[in-house]
C-alpha positions in Angstrom: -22.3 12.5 6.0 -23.2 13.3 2.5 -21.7 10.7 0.2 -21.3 13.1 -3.1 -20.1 16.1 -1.3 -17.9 14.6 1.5 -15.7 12.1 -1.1 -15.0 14.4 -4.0 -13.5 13.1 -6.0 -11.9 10.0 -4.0 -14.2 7.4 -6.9 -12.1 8.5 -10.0 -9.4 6.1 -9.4 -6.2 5.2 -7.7 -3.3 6.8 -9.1 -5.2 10.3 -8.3 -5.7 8.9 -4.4 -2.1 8.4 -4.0 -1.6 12.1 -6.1 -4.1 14.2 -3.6 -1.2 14.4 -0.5 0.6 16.8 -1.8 1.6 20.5 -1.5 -1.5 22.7 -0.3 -3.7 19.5 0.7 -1.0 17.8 2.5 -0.4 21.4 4.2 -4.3 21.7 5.0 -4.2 17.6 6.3 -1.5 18.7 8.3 -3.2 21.8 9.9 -6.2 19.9 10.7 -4.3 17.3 12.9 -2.6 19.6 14.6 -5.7 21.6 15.3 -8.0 18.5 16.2 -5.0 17.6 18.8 -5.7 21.1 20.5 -9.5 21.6 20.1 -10.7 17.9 19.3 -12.4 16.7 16.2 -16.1 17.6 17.0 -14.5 21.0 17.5 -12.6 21.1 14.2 -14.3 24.2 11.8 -12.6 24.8 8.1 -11.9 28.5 9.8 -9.7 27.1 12.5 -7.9 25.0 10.0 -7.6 28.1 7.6 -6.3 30.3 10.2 -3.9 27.2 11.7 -2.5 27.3 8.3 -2.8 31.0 8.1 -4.5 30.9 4.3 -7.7 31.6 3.4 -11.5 30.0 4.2 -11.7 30.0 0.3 -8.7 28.3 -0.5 -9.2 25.4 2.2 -12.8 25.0 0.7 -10.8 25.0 -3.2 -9.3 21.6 -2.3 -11.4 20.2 0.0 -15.6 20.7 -0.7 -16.7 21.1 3.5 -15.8 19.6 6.5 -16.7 16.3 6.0 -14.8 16.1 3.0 -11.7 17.3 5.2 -12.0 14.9 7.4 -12.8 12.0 5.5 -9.1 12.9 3.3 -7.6 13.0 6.8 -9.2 9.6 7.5 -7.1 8.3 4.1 -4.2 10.4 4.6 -3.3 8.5 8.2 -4.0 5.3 7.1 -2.0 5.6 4.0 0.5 6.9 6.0 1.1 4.4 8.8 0.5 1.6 6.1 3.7 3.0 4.1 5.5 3.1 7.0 4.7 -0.5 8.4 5.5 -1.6 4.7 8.9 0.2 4.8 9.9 -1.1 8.2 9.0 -4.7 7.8 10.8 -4.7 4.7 14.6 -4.9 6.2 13.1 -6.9 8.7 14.2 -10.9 8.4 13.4 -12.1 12.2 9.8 -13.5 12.1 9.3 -12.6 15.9 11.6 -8.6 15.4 9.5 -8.2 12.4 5.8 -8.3 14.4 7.5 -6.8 17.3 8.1 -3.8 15.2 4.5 -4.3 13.7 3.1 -4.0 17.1 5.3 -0.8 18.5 4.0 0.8 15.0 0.5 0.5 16.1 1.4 2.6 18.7 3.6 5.3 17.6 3.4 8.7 17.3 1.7 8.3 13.7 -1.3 6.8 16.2 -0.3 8.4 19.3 0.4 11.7 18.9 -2.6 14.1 19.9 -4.1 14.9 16.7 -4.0 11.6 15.1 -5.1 9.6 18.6 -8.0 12.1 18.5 -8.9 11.2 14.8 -8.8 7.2 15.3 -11.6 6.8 17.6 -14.0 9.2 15.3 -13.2 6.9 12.3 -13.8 3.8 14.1 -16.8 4.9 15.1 -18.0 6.6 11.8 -17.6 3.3 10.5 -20.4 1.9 11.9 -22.7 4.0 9.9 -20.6 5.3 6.8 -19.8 2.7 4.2 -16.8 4.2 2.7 -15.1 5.0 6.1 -15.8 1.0 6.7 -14.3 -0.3 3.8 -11.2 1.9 4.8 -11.1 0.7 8.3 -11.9 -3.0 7.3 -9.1 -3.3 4.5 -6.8 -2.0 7.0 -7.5 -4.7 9.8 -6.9 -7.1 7.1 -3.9 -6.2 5.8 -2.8 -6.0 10.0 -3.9 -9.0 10.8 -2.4 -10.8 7.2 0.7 -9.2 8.5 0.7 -11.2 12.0 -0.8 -14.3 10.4 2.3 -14.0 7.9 5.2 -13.6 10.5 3.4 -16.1 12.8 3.6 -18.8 9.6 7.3 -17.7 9.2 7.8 -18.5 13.1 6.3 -21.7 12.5 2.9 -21.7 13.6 0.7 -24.0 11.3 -2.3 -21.9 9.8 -4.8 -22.7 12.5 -2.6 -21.5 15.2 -1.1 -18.3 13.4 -4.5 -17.2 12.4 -5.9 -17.6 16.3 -2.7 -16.1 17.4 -3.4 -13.0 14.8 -7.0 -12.6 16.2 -5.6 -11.9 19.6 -2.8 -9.5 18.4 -5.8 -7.8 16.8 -7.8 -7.8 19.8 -4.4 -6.2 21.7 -4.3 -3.5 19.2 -7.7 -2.1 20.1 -7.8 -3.0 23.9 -4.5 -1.6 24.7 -4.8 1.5 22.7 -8.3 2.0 24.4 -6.8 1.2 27.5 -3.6 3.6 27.3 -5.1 6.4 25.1 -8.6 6.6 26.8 -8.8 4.9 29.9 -5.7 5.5 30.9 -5.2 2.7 33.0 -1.6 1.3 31.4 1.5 3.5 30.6 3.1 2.8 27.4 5.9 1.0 28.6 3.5 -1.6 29.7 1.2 -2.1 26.4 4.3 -2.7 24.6 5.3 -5.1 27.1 2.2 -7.1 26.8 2.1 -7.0 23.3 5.8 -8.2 22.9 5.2 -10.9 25.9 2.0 -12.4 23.8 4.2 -12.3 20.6 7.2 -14.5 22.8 4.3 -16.6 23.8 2.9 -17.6 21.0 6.6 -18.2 19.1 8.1 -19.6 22.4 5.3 -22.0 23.1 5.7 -23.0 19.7 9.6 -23.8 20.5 9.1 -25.7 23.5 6.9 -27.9 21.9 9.3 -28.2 18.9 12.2 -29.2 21.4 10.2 -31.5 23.4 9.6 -33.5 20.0 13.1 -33.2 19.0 15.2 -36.7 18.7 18.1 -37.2 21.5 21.3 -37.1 20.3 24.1 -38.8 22.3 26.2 -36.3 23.5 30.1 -37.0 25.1 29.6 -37.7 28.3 27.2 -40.1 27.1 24.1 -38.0 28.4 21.3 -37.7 25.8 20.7 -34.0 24.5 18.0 -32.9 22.1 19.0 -31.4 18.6 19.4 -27.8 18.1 19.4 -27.0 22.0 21.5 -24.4 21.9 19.9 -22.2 19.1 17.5 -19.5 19.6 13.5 -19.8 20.0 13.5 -17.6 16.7 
C-alpha cells in the first residue's frame, strides 16, 4: 500500500479522526462492508461500492483517494466502532467476572461477526504484518483488550502475575476461537462462548477456592467449624 495516498489525511490529528465517520463517508464505509460481505475484500472495486451506494465513481473517489485509502478508513471505522461499544457496555457493568463476560461475547458479536466485518478482520490482521500503520492500529487495540481483562481479573482478585497470565490466554481465546468458528468452522457459537465464559469461571473460581481454603473457621451452632463468608458468591 502506498503510505501518502492510502492514509489521506488520517496524520493531521485526532479530533479530525473521530470527525471523518460521518454523513457520505460513513454511508460509503457502510457500503463497502456490506459489499465485502457479498463479494469478499480482494473482490471489493470503488465501482461496486459506488453502485452499492447508488452514487457516483467520482464522488466515492472525493472522500476517499483509491481503494486502499477505503479500506484502510474501514479498518479505523470498525475498530473505533467496537472499542466505543466495549467502552459503553463495561461502563454500567460493576461484576468483575459479568463485566469480562460481556467483554468476551463483544469480541464476537455481530460488530465482528457479521459477514462484511468477519471478512475485513482477517485482511487487517494480516496486512499488519507488512503495513506499519495498520499495525499500530491492530496492536493498540490488543492492548487496550487485554488491559481490559488484566483490569477485571485485578478487580476479581487475581494478584498482577496471575491476572496478566490469565489475560494472555483470554487473548489467545479471542483469536483461536474466532479462527476456529469464523474459518474453520469447527465450533458453533454457542460453544466459543461457552469456553470463553468457562476459562473466565476458572480463573475467578480457582481464585475463590483457594481464598476459602485459607479462610479462618468460625464456630458455628452446632459446634461444627465453618469457614467465613461460605455462603457468598465466588464473585
Amino acid at each position: 500500500m502506498e503510505d501518502g495516498s492510502r492514509r489521506g489525511t488520517v496524520s493531521d490529528g485526532r479530533k479530525e479522526e473521530f470527525a471523518q465517520f460521518e454523513g457520505m463517508r460513513l454511508k460509503l464505509i457502510d457500503s463497502t462492508l456490506e459489499v465485502v460481505g457479498q463479494v469478499g475484500l480482494e473482490n471489493l472495486t470503488i465501482r461496486k461500492v459506488s453502485e452499492y451506494a447508488q452514487v457516483s465513481v467520482g464522488l466515492v473517489h472525493h472522500h476517499f483517494e483509491n481503494k486502499n485509502n477505503l479500506v484502510y478508513k474501514t479498518f479505523v471505522y470498525l475498530i473505533r466502532r467496537v472499542r466505543e461499544q466495549l467502552t459503553a457496555g463495561r461502563r454500567g457493568i460493576a461484576d468483575p467476572v459479568e463485566r469480562m463476560k460481556f467483554t468476551a461475547d463483544m469480541c464476537f458479536g455481530d460488530e465482528v461477526l457479521s459477514p462484511g466485518a468477519a471478512n475485513v478482520w482477517p485482511h487487517m490482521w494480516s496486512s499488519s504484518a507488512h503495513d506499519a500503520d495498520v499495525r499500530r492500529l491492530c496492536t493498540a487495540f490488543s492492548r487496550r483488550l487485554r488491559s481490559n481483562f488484566i483490569h477485571d481479573l485485578r478487580n476479581a482478585g487475581c494478584d498482577r502475575t496471575m491476572a496478566t497470565i490469565w489475560a494472555i490466554q483470554a487473548m489467545a481465546l479471542v483469536h483461536g476461537l474466532w479462527i476456529e468458528h469464523r474459518v474453520a468452522s469447527t465450533i458453533t457459537i454457542d460453544e466459543v462462548i461457552g469456553v470463553f465464559h468457562g476459562m473466565i469461571d476458572d480463573a475467578t473460581g480457582q481464585l475463590w477456592r483457594m481464598n476459602m481454603r485459607g479462610a479462618p473457621r468460625r464456630q458455628t451452632p452446632d459446634g461444627s467449624g465453618a469457614r467465613g463468608n461460605q455462603s457468598t458468591s465466588g464473585r
